[in-house]
TORROTI-68942 format. One record per residue (C-alpha): z, y, x; residue number from 0; residue in one letter. Coordinates in Angstrom, 3 decimals. Example, Ala and Ser with C-alpha at 12.3 -4.5 7.8 and 13.67 -1.06 7.14 Angstrom:
BEGIN
<lumfi w="7.800" v="-4.500" u="12.300" kolmi="0" minu="A"/>
<lumfi w="7.140" v="-1.060" u="13.670" kolmi="1" minu="S"/>
//
This chain:
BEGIN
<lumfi w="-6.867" v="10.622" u="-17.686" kolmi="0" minu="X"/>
<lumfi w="-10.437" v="9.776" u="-17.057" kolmi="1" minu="X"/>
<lumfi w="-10.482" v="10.394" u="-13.697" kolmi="2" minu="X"/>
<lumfi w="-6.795" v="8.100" u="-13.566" kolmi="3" minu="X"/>
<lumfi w="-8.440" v="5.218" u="-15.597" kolmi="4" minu="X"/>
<lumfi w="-11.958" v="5.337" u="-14.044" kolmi="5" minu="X"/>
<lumfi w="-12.555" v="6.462" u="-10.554" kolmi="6" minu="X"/>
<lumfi w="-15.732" v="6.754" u="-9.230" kolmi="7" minu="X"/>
<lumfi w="-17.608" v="6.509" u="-12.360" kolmi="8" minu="X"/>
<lumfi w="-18.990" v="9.469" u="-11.638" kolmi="9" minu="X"/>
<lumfi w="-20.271" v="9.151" u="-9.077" kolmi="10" minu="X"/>
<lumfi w="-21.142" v="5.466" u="-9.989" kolmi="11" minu="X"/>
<lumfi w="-23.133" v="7.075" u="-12.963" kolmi="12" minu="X"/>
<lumfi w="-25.209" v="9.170" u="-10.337" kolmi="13" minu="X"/>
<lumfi w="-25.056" v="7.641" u="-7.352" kolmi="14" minu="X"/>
<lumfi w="-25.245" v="3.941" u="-8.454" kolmi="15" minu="X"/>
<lumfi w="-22.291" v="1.367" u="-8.453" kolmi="16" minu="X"/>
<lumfi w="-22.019" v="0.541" u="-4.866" kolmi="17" minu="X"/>
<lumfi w="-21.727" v="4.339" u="-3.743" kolmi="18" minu="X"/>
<lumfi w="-18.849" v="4.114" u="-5.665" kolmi="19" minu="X"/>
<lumfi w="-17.472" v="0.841" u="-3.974" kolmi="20" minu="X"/>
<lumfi w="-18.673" v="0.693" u="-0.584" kolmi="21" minu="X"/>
<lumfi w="-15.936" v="1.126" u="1.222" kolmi="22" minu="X"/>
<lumfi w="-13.607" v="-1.316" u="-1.204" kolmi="23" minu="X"/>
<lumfi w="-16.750" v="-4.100" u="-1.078" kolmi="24" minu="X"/>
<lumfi w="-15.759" v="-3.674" u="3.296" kolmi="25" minu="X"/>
<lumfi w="-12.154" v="-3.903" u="2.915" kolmi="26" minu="X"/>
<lumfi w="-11.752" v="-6.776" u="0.719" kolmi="27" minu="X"/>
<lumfi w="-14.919" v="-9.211" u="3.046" kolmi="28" minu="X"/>
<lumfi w="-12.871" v="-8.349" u="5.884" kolmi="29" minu="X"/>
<lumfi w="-9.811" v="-9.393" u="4.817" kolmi="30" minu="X"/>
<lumfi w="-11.050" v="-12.796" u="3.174" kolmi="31" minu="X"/>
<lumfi w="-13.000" v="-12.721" u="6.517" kolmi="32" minu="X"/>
<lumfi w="-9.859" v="-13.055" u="8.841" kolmi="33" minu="X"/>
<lumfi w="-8.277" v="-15.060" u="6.511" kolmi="34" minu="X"/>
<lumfi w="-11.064" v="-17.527" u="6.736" kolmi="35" minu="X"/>
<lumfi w="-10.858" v="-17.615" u="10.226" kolmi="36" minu="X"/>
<lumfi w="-7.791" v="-18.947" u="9.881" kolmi="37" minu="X"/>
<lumfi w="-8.669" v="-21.788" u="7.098" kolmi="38" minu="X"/>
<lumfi w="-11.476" v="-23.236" u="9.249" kolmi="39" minu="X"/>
<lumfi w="-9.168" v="-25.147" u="10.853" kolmi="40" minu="X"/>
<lumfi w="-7.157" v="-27.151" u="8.227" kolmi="41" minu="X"/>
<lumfi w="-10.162" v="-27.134" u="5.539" kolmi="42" minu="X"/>
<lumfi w="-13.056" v="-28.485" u="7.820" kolmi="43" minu="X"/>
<lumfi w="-11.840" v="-29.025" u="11.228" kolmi="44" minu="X"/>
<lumfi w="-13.048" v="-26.324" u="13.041" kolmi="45" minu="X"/>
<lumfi w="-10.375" v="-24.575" u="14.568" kolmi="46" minu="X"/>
<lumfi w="-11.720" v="-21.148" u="15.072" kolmi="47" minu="X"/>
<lumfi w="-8.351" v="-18.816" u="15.127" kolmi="48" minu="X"/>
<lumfi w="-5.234" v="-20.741" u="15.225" kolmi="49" minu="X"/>
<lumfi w="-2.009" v="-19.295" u="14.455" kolmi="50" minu="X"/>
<lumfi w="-1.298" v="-16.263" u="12.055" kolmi="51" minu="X"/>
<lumfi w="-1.408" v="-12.838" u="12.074" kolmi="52" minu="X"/>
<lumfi w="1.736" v="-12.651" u="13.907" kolmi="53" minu="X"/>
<lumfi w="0.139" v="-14.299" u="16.916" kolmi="54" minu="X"/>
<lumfi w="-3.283" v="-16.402" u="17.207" kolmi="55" minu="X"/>
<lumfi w="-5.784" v="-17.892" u="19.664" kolmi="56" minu="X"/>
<lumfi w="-9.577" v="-17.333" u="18.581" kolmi="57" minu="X"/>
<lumfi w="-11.414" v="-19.583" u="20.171" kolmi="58" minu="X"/>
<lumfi w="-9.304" v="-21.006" u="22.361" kolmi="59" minu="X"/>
<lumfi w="-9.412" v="-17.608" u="24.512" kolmi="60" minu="X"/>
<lumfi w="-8.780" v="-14.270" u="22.771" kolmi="61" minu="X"/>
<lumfi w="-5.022" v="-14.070" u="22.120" kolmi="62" minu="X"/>
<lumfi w="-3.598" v="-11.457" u="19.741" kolmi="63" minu="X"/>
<lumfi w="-0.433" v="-10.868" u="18.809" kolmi="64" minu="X"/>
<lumfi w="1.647" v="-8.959" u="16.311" kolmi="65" minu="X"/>
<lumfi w="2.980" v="-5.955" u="18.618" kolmi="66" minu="X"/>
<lumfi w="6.352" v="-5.104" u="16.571" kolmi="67" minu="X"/>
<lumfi w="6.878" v="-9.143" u="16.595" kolmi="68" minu="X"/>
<lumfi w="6.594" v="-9.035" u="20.241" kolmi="69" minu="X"/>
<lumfi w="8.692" v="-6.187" u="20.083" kolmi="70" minu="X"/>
<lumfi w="11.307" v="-7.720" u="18.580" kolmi="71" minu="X"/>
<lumfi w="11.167" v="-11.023" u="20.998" kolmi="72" minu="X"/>
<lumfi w="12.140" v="-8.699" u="23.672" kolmi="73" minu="X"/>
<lumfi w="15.343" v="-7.046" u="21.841" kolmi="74" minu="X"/>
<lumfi w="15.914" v="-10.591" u="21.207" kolmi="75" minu="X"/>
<lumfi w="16.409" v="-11.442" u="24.741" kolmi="76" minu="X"/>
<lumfi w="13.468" v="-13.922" u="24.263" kolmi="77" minu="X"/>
<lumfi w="10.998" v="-15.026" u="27.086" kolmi="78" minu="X"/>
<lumfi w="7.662" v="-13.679" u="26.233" kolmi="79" minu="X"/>
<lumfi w="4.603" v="-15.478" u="27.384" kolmi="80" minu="X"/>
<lumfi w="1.981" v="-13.882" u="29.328" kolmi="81" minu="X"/>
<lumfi w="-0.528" v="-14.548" u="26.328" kolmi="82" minu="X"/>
<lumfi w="1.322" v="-12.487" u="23.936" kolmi="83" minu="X"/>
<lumfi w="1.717" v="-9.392" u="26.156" kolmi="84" minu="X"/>
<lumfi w="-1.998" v="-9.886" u="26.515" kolmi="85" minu="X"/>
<lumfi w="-2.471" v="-10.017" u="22.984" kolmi="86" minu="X"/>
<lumfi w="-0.359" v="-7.348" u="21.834" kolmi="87" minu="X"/>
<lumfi w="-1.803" v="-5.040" u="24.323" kolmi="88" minu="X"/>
<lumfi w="-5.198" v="-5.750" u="22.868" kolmi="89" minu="X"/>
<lumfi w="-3.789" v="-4.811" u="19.447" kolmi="90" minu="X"/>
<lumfi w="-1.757" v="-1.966" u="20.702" kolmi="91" minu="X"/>
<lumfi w="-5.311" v="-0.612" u="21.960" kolmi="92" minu="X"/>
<lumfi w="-7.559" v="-1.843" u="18.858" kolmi="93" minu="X"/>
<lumfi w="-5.294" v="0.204" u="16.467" kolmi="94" minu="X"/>
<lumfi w="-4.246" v="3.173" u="18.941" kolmi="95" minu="X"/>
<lumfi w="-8.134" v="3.699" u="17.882" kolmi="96" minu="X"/>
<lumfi w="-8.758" v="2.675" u="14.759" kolmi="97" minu="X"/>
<lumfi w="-5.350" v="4.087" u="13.087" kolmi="98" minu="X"/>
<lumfi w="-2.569" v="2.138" u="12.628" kolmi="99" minu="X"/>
<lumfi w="-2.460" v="1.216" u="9.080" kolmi="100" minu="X"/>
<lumfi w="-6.069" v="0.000" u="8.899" kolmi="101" minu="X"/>
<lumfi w="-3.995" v="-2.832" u="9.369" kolmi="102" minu="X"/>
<lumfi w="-2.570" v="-2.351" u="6.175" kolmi="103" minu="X"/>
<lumfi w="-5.721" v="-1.817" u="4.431" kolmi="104" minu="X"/>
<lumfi w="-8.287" v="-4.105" u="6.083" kolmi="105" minu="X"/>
<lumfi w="-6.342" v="-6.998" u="7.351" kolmi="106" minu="X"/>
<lumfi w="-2.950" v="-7.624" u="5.566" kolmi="107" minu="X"/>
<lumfi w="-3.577" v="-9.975" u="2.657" kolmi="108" minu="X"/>
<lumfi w="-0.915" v="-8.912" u="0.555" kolmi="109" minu="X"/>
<lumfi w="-2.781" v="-5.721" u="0.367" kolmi="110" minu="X"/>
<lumfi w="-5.049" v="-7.695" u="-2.493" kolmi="111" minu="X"/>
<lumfi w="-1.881" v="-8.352" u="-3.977" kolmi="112" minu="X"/>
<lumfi w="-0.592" v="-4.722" u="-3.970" kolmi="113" minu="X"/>
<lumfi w="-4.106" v="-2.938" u="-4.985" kolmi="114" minu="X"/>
<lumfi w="-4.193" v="-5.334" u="-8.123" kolmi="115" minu="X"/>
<lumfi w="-1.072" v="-4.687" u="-9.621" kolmi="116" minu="X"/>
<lumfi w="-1.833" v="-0.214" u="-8.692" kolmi="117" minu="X"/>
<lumfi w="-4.993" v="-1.171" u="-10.646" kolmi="118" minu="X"/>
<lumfi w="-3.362" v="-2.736" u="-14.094" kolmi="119" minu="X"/>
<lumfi w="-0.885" v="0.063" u="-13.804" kolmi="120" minu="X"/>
<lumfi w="-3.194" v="2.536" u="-13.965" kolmi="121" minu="X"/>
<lumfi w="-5.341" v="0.746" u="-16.489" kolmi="122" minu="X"/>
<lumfi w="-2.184" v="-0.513" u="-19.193" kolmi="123" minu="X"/>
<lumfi w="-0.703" v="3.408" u="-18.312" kolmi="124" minu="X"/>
<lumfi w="2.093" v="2.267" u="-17.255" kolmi="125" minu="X"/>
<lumfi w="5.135" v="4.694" u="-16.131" kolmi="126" minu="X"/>
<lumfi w="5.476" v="5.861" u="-12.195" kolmi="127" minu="X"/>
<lumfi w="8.287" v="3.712" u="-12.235" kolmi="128" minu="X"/>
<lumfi w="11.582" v="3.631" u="-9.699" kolmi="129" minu="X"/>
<lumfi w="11.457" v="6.451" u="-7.380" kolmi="130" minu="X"/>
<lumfi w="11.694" v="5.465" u="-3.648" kolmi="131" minu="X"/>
<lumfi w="11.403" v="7.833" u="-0.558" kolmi="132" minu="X"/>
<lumfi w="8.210" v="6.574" u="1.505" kolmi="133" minu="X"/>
<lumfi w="10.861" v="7.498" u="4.379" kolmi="134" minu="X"/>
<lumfi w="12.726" v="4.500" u="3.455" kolmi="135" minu="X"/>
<lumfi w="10.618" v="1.604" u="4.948" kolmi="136" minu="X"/>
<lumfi w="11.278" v="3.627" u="8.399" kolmi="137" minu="X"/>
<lumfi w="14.896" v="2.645" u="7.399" kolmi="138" minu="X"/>
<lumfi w="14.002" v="-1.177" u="7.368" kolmi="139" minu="X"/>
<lumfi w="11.975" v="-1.195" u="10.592" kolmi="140" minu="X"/>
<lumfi w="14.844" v="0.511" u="12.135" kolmi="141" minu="X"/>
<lumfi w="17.554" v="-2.620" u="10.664" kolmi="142" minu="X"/>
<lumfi w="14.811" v="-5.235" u="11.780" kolmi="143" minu="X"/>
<lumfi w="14.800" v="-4.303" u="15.240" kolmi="144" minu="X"/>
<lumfi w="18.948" v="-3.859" u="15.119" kolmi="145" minu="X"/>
<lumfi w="19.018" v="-7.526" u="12.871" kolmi="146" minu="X"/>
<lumfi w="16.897" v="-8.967" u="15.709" kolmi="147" minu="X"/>
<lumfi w="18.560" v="-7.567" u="18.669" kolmi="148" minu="X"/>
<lumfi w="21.966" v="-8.870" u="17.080" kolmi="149" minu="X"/>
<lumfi w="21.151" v="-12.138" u="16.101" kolmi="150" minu="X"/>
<lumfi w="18.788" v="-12.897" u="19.092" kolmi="151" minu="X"/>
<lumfi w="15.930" v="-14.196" u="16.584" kolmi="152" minu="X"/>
<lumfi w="12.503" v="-12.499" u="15.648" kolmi="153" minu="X"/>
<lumfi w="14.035" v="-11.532" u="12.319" kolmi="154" minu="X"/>
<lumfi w="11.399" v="-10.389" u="10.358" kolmi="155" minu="X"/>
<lumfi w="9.245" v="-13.330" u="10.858" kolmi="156" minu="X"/>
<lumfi w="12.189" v="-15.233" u="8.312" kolmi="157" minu="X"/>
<lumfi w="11.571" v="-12.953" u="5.632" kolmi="158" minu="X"/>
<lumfi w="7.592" v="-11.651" u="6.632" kolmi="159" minu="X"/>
<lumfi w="5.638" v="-11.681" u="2.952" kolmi="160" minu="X"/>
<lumfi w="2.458" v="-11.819" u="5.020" kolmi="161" minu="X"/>
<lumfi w="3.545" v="-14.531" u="7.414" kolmi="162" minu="X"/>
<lumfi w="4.770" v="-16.677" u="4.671" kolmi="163" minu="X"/>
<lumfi w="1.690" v="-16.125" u="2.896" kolmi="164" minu="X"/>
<lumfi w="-0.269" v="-17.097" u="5.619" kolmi="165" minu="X"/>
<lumfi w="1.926" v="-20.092" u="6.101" kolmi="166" minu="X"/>
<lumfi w="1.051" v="-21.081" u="2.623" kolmi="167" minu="X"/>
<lumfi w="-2.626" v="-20.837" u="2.678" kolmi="168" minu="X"/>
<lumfi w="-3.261" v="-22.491" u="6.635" kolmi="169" minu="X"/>
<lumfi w="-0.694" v="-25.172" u="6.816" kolmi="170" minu="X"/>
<lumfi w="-0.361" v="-25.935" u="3.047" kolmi="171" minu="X"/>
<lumfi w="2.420" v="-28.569" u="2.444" kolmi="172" minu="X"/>
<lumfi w="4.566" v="-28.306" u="-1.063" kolmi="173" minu="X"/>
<lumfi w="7.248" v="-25.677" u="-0.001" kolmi="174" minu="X"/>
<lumfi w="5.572" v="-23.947" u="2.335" kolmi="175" minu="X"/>
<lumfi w="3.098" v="-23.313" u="-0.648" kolmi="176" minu="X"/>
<lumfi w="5.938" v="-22.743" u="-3.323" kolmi="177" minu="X"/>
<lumfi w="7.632" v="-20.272" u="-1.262" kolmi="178" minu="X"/>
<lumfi w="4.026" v="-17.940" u="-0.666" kolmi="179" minu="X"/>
<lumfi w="3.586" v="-17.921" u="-4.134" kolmi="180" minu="X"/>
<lumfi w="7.306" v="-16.683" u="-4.942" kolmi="181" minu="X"/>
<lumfi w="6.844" v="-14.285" u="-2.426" kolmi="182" minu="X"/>
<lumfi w="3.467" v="-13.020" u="-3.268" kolmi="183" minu="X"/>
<lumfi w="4.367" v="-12.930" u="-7.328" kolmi="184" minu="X"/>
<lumfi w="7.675" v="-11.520" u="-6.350" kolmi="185" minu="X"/>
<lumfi w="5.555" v="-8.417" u="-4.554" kolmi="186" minu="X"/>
<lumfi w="2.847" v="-8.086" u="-7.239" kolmi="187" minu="X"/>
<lumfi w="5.856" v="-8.215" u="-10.010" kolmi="188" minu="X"/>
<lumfi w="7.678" v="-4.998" u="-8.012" kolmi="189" minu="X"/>
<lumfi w="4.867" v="-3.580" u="-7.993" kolmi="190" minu="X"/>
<lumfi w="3.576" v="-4.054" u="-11.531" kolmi="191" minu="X"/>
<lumfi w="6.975" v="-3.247" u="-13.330" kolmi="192" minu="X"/>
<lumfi w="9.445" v="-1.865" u="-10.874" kolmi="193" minu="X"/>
<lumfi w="7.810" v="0.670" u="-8.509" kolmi="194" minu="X"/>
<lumfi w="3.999" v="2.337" u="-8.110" kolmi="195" minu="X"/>
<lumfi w="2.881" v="0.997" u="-4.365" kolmi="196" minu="X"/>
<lumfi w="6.529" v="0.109" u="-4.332" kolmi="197" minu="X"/>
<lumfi w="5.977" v="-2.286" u="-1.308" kolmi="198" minu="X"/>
<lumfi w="3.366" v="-0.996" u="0.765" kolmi="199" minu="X"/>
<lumfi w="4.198" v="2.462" u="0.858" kolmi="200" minu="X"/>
<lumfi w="7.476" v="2.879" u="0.410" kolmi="201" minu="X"/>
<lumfi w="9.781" v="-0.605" u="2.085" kolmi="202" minu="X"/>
<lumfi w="6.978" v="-2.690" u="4.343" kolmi="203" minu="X"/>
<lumfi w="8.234" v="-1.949" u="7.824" kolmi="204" minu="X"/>
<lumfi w="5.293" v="-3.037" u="8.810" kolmi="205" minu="X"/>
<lumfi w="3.054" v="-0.618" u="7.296" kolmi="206" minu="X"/>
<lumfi w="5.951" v="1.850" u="9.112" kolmi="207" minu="X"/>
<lumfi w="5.605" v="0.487" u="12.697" kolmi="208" minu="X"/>
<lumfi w="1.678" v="0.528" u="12.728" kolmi="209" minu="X"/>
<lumfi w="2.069" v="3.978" u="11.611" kolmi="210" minu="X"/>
<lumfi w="3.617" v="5.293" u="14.189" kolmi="211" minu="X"/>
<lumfi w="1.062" v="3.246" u="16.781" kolmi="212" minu="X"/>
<lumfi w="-2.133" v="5.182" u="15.137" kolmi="213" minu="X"/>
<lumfi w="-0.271" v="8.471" u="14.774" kolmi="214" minu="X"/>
<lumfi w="-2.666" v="9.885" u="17.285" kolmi="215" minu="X"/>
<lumfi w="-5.825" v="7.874" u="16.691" kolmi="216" minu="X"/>
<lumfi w="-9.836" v="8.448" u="16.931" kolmi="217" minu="X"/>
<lumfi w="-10.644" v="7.328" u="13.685" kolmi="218" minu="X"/>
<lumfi w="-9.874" v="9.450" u="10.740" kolmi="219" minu="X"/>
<lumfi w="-10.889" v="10.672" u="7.182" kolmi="220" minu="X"/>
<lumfi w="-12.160" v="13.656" u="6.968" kolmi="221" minu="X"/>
<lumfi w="-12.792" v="16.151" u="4.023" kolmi="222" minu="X"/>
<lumfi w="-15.582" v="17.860" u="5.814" kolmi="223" minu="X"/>
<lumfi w="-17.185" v="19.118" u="2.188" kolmi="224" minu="X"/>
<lumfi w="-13.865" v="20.076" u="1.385" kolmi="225" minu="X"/>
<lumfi w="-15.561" v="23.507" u="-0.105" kolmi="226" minu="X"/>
<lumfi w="-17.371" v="21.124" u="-2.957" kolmi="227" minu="X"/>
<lumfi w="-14.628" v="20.179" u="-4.537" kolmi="228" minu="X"/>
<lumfi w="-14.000" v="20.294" u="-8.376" kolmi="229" minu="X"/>
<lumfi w="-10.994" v="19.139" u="-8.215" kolmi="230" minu="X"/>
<lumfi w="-11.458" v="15.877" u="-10.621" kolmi="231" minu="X"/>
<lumfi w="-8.699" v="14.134" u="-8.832" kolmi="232" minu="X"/>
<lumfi w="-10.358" v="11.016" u="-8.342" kolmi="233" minu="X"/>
<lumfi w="-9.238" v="10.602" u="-4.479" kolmi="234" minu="X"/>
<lumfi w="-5.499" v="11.092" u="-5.721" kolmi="235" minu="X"/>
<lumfi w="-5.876" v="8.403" u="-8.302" kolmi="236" minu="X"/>
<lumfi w="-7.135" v="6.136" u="-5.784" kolmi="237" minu="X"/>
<lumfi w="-5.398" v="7.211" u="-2.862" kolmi="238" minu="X"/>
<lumfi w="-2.167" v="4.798" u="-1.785" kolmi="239" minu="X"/>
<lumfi w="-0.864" v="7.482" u="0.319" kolmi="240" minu="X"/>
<lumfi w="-1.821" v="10.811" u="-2.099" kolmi="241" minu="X"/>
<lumfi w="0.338" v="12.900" u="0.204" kolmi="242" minu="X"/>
<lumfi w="-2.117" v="12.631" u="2.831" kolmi="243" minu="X"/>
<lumfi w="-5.154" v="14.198" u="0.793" kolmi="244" minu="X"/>
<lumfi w="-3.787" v="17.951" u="-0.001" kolmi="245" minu="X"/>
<lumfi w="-3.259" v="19.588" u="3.448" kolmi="246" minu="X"/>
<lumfi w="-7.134" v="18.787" u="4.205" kolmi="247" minu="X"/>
<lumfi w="-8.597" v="19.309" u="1.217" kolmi="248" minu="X"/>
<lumfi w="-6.671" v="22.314" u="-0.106" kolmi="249" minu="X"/>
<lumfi w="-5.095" v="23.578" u="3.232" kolmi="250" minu="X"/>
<lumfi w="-8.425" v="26.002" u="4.188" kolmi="251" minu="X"/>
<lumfi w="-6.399" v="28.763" u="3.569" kolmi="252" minu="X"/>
<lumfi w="-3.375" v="27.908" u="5.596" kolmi="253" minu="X"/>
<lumfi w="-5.804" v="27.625" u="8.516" kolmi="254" minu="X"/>
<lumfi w="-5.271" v="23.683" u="8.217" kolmi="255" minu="X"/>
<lumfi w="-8.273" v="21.771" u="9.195" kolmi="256" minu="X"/>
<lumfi w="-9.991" v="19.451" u="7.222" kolmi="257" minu="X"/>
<lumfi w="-9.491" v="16.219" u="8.879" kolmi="258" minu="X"/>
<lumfi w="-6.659" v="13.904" u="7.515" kolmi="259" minu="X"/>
<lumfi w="-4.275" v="13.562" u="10.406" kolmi="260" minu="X"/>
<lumfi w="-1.308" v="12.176" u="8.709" kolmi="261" minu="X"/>
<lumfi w="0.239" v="8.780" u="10.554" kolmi="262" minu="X"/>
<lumfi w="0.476" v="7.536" u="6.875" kolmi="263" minu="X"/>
<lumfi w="-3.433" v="7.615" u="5.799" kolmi="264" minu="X"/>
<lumfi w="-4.380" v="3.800" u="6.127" kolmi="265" minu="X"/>
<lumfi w="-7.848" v="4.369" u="6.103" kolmi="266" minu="X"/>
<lumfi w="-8.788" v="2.638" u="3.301" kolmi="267" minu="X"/>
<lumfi w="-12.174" v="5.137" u="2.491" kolmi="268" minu="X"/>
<lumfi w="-11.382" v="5.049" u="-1.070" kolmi="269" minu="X"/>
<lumfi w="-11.412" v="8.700" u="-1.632" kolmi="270" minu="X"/>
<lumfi w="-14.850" v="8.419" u="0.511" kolmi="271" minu="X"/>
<lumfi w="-16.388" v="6.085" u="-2.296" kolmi="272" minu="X"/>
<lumfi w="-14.419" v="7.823" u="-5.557" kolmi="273" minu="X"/>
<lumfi w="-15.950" v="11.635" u="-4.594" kolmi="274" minu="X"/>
<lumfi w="-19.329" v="12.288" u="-6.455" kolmi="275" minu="X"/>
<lumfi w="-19.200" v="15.408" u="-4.554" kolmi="276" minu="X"/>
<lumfi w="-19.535" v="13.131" u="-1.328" kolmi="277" minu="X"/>
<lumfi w="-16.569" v="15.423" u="0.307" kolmi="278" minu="X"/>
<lumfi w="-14.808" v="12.827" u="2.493" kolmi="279" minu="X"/>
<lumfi w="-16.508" v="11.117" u="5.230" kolmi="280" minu="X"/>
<lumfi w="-15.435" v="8.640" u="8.222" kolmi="281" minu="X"/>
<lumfi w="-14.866" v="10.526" u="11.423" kolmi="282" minu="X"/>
<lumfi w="-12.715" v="11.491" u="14.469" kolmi="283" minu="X"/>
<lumfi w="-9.799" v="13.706" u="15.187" kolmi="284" minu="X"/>
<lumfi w="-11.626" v="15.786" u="17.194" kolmi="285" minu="X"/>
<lumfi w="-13.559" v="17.154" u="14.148" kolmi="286" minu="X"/>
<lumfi w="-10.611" v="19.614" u="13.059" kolmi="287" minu="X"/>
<lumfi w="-11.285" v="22.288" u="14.831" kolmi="288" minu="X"/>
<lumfi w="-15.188" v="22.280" u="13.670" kolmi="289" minu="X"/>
<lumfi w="-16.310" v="24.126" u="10.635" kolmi="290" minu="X"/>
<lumfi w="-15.880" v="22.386" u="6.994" kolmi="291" minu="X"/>
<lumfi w="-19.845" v="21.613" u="7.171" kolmi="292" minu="X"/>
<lumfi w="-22.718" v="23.135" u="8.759" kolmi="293" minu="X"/>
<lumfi w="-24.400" v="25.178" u="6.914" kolmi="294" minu="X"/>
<lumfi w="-28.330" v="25.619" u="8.034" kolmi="295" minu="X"/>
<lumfi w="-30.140" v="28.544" u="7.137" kolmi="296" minu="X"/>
<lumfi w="-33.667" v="29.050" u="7.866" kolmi="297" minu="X"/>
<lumfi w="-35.352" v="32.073" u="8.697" kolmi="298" minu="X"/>
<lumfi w="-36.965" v="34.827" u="6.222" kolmi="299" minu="X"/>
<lumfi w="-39.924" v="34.353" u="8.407" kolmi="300" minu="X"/>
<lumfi w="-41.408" v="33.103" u="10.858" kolmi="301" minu="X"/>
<lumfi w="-41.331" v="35.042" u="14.034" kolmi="302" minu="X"/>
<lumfi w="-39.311" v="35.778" u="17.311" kolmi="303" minu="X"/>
<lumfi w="-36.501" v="37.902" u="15.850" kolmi="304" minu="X"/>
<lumfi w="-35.876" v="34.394" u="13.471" kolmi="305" minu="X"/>
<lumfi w="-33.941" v="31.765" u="15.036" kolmi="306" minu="X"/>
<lumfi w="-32.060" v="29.435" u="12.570" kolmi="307" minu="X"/>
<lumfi w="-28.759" v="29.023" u="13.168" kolmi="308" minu="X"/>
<lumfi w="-25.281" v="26.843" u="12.316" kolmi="309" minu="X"/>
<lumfi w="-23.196" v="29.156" u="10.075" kolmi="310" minu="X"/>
//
């Protein structure tokens, strides 16, 4: 229950308070960060990014755009501009390395939204709540691509929490401003009362469609100390995706490798600041089929017959 109520302080106890918060400190600048690119503009006139995070123009040169809205332009029959192929390439590249769902974890403002209400769960106890199968947000993606190809619109953007929170914030005006906060209290109540990471991890076809783009990227968590664990079960209390941790950390004797490779890890480092065994660390893909750690061991003596070696 500790360990449920109070990640980290362990390791916040030995290690000091921002060991233990690192990573979250990262995650939450940079997504106030891109948001304030965004509120340059209509707050003091300086029109730095312009758009939202479905498509924007920093600087009146780098264009980025949301690949699965793109996507959905084309089953729409829509003409797509130049820019936006340009942009979504960039972000089909950015996240083919980075992993997918970073998206979800150090961009996408109704993250903040999400984390808070995991965080009063676990601190009023509340109940797991309504079951849903993770699988199921595959399920949407798959109707918003059909909804969009058969009604010739970019469907999702209607209905998009994060666009119309976006909306809200940048452009302001009195519905526009109503309807984000509907939306985002709608999200944080689901998630408070209804469902555990109802929305992000189980219905957000967004979180689904940049999953399957970083299903093969560089960047991953890895549980390269794997063999100091205690198993306080502080990562899985802080983990969104808790599936993801077990065939790394416990999988040595399956021959499984200690780097998280599932599409659904977002990246988030949480379990990298929780751990006061300092077991997870940032790292690549290519690390799996490495030992867990090396392990130096120096020589009984000096001499030629001593050479120290990587165990």
């Amino acid at each position: 229950m500790s360990a449920e109520l109070h990640p980290g302080r362990t390791k916040a106890l030995s290690q000091g308070w921002l060991a233990a918060h690192k990573w979250l400190l990262a995650r939450r600048l940079a997504q106030f960060g891109f948001l304030a690119l965004f509120l340059t503009g209509p707050l003091f006139g300086l029109w730095i990014t312009k758009g939202t995070l479905a498509a924007s123009l920093t600087l009146n040169v780098l264009p980025l755009a949301d690949p699965m809205m793109v996507a959905q332009a084309f089953l729409a029959r829509h003409v797509v501009e130049t820019s936006a192929l340009v942009g979504a390439a960039i972000v089909l590249v950015a996240y083919g390395l980075v992993g997918g769902r970073t998206y979800c974890s150090w961009v996408c403002p109704v993250n903040v939204v999400t984390d808070l209400a995991a965080w009063l769960r676990a601190r009023f106890g509340l109940k797991e709540g309504w079951s849903l199968d993770r699988r199921t947000r595959f399920v949407v993606l798959g109707g918003v691509l059909v909804a969009s190809a058969a009604t010739g619109t970019i469907a999702w953007e209607f209905v998009n929490p994060v666009t119309i929170l976006h909306r809200g914030l940048v452009y302001g005006g009195l519905f526009t401003a109503g309807s984000a906060l509907l939306v985002t209290l709608a999200l944080f109540l689901f998630d408070l009362g209804v469902a555990s990471r109802g929305w992000c991890t189980h219905l957000c076809p967004v979180g689904a469609f940049y999953g399957l783009l970083g299903s093969r990227s560089l960047v991953r968590v890895t549980a390269r100390r794997r063999d100091a664990c205690d198993n306080c079960m502080e990562c899985f209390a802080v983990c969104p995706e808790r599936h993801v941790i077990a065939p790394a950390l416990r999988g040595k004797s399956a021959g499984a490798g200690p780097v998280i490779t599932s599409r659904d890890c977002t990246n988030c480092g949480r379990c990298i600041d929780v751990c006061a065994k300092n077991v997870f660390e940032f790292g690549t893909r290519f690390r799996n089929g490495l030992d867990d750690v090396d392990h130096i061991v120096p020589p009984a003596k000096e001499g030629p017959g001593n050479v120290a070696r990587a165990g």
